[in-house]
C-alpha positions as CSV (number, residue, x, y, z in Angstrom):
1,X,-95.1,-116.1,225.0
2,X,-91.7,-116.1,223.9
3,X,-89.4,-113.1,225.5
4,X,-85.6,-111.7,224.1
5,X,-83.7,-109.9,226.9
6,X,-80.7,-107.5,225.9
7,X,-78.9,-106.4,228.3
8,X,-77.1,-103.5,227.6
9,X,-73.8,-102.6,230.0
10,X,-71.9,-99.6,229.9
11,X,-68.4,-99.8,230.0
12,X,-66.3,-98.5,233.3
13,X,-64.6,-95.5,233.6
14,X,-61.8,-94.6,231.6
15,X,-58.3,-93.3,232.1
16,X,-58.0,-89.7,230.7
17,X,-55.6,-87.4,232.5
18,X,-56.2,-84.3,230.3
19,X,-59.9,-84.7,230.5
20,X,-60.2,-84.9,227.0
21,X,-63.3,-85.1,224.9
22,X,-62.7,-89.0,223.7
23,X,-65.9,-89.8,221.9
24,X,-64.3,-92.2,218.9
25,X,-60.8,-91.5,219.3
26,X,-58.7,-94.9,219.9
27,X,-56.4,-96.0,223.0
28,X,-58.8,-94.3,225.9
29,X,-58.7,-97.5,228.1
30,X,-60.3,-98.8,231.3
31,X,-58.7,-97.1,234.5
32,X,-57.8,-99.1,237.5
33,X,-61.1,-97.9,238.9
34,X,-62.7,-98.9,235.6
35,X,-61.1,-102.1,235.6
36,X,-62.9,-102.8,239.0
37,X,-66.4,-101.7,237.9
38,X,-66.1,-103.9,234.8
39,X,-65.4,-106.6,237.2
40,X,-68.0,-105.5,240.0
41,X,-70.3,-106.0,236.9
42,X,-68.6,-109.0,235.6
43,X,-69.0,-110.7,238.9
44,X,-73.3,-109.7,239.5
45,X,-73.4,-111.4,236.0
46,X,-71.7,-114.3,236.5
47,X,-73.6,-114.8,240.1
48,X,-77.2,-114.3,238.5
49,X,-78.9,-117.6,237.8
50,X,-80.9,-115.5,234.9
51,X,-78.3,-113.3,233.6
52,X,-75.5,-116.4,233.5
53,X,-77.2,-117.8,230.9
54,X,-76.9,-115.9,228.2
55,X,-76.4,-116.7,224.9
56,X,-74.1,-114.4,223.1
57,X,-71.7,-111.2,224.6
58,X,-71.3,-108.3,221.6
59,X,-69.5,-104.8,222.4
60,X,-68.9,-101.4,220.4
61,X,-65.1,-101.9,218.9
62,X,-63.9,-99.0,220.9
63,X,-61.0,-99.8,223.5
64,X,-63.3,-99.2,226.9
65,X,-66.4,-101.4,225.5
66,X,-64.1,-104.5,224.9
67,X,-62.2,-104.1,228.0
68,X,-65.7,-104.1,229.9
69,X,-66.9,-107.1,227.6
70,X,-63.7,-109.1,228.6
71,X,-64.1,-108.5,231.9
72,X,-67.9,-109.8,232.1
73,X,-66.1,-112.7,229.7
74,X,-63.8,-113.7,232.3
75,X,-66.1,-114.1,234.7
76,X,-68.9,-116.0,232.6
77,X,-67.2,-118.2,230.8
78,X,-66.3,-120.8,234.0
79,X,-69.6,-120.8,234.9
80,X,-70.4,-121.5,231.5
81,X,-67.7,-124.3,231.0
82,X,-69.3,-125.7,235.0
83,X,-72.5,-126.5,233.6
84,X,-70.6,-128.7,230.1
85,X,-71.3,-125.2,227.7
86,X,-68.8,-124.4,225.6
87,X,-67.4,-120.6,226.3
88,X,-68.8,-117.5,224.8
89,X,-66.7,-115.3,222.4
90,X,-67.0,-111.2,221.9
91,X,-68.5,-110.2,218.8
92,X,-68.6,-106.4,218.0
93,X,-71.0,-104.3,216.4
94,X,-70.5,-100.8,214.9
95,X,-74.3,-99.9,215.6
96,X,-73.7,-99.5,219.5
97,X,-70.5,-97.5,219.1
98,X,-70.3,-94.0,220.5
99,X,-71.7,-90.8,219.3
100,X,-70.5,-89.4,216.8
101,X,-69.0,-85.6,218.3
102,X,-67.4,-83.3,216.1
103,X,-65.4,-82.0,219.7
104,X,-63.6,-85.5,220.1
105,X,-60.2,-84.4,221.0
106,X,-61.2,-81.2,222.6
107,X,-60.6,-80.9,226.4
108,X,-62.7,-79.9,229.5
109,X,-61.9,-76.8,231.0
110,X,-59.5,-73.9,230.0
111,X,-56.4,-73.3,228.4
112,X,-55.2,-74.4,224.6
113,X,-57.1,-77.1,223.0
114,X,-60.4,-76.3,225.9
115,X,-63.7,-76.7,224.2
116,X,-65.0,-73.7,225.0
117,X,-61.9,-71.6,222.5
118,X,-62.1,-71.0,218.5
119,X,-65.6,-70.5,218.7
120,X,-66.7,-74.0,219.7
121,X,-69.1,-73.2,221.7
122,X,-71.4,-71.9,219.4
123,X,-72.3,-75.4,218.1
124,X,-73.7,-75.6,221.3
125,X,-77.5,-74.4,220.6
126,X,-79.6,-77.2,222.0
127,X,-79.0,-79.7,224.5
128,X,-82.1,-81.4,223.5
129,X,-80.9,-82.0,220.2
130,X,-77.1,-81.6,219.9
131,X,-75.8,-79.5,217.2
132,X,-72.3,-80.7,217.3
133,X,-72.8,-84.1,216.0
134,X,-75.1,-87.1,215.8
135,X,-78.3,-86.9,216.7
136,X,-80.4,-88.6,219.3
137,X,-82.6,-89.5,216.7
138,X,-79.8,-91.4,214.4
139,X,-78.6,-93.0,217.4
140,X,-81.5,-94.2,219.0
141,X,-82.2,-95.7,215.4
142,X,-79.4,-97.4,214.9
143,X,-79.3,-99.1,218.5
144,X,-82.7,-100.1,217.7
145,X,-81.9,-101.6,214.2
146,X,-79.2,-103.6,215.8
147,X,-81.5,-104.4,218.9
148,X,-84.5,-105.9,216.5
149,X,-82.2,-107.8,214.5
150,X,-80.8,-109.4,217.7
151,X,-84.4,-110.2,219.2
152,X,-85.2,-112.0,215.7
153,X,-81.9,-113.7,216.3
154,X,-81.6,-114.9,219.8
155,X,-85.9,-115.3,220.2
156,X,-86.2,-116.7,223.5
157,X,-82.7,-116.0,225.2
158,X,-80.9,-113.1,226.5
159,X,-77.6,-111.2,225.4
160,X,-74.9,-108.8,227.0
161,X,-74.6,-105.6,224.9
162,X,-71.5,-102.8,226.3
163,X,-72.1,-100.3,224.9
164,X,-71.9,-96.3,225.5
165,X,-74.3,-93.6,227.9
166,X,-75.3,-91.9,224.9
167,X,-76.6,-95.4,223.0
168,X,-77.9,-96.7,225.8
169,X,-79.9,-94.0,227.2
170,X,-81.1,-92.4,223.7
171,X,-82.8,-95.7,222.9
172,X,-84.3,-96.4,226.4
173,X,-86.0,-92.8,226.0
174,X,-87.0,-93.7,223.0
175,X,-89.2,-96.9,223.6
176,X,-90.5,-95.0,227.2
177,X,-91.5,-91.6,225.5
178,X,-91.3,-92.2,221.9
179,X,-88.7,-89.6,221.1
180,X,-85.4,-90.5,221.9
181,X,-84.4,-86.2,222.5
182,X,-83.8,-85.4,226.0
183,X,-81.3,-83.8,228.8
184,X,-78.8,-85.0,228.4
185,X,-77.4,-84.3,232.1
186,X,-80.8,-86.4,233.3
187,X,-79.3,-89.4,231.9
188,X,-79.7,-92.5,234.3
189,X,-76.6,-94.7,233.1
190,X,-74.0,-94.7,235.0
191,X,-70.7,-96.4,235.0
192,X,-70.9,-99.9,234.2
193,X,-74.5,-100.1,234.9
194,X,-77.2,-102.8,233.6
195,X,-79.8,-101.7,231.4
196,X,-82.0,-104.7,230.8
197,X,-84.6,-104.3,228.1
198,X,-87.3,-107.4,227.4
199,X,-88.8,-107.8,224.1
200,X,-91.8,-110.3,223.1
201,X,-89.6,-112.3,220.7
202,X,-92.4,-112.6,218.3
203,X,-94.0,-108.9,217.8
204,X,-90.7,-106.9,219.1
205,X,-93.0,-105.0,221.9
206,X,-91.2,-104.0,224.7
207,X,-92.2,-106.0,227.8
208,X,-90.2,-104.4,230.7
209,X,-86.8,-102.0,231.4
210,X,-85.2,-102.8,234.9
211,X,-81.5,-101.1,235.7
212,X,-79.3,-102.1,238.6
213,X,-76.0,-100.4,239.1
214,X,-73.4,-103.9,240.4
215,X,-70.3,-100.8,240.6
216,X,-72.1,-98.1,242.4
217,X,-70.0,-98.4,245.6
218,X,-66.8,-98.8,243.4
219,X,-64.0,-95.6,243.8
C-alpha cells in the first residue's frame, strides 16, 4: 500500500505590538521569538530521517507562513544537497491561507479601533460557527481540495504544508468527526507545531494524524 504524508506546520509567532486582529493583512512578520520556533521546527525536520525526505515545501503567501517555510528551507536543503539531491524551492498556495475575518485590523482590548466598539461584537453569535467571516466549513474544504490534489500528486512521498491554526485544525476536525465546526479555543495547534496527516495514496483514506510540538519550550 502506497501512503502520502502532508505535513502541515504552523507558522511561529508573530510580531504585533498593538495586538491587532491581522488575519490577511500584509507585513505581520515572524518575531524574534517566532524566528526561533520556525527554526526549533526547522531543525526537528531537518534531523528526522522520515521527515528529511520530503519531496516538496508549499506555504500560504502571507508574510509569517513564508518566513516559517524559509526557515524549515534553510535547514533542509543541506541535508538535502548531503545526500547528491538537488534543493527544494517554496511554492505557495492560496487554499491554505488564513481565514477570511471581517475584524482584520481591529485590535484586542479597549480603546479606539478595540473589537469590542461600533457594534462589533454583535457578529459574534456562535463560536461554533463564526459569523464574522469564513466558515469552518469553506475552510476545511478548501484545505482538503488542496490536500487531495497533493496526495494524487506526490503518491508515495511526503510534503511540508505552513499554514495557519484555523486551516489546520478545521480540517483535522473534519476527517476525525466529520464536521469540521468546533471551539475554537479547544484548538490543539500551537505555535509552529507539526500536524502530520497520512493518506493511502490510492483511495485518499486517512491512515493516521500524529502532532509533535519541536518549539514548545521556545520563549
Amino acid at each position: 500500500m502506497s501512503a502520502t504524508t502532508i505535513h502541515f506546520v504552523r507558522h511561529g509567532k508573530v510580531y504585533n505590538p498593538d495586538h491587532l486582529l491581522y488575519e490577511r493583512l500584509p507585513d505581520f512578520h515572524l518575531s524574534d521569538v517566532g524566528r526561533r520556533m520556525a527554526e526549533a521546527t526547522a531543525r526537528y525536520i531537518a534531523e528526522s530521517p522520515q521527515m528529511n525526505t520530503v519531496a516538496a515545501v508549499y506555504s500560504s503567501p502571507l508574510d509569517r507562513t513564508r518566513e516559517t517555510a524559509g526557515a524549515i528551507l534553510d535547514a533542509l536543503n543541506p541535508v538535502r544537497q548531503s545526500r547528491g539531491e538537488a534543493p527544494l524551492e517554496l511554492v505557495t498556495d492560496e487554499r491554505v491561507i488564513e481565514a477570511g475575518n471581517e475584524f482584520r485590523g481591529k485590535r484586542i482590548g479597549h480603546g479606539e479601533g478595540a473589537l469590542w466598539r461600533n457594534g462589533n461584537w454583535k457578529l459574534v453569535r456562535n463560536l461554533w460557527r463564526p459569523s464574522w467571516g469564513e466558515s469552518y466549513a469553506h475552510i476545511a474544504k478548501r484545505v482538503g481540495d488542496f490536500a487531495r490534489e497533493k496526495v494524487r500528486e506526490h503518491a508515495g512521498e511526503q510534503i511540508i504544508v505552513v499554514s495557519h491554526e484555523s486551516p489546520i485544525w478545521s480540517f483535522r476536525h473534519l476527517l476525525e468527526t466529520g464536521h469540521a465546526e468546533h471551539w475554537m479555543f479547544l484548538r490543539h495547534t500551537a505555535l509552529a507545531s507539526i500536524t502530520s496527516i497520512t493518506f493511502d495514496s490510492e483511495t485518499g483514506r486517512v491512515m493516521s494524524i500524529t502532532y509533535v510540538d519541536p518549539a514548545a519550550g521556545i520563549e
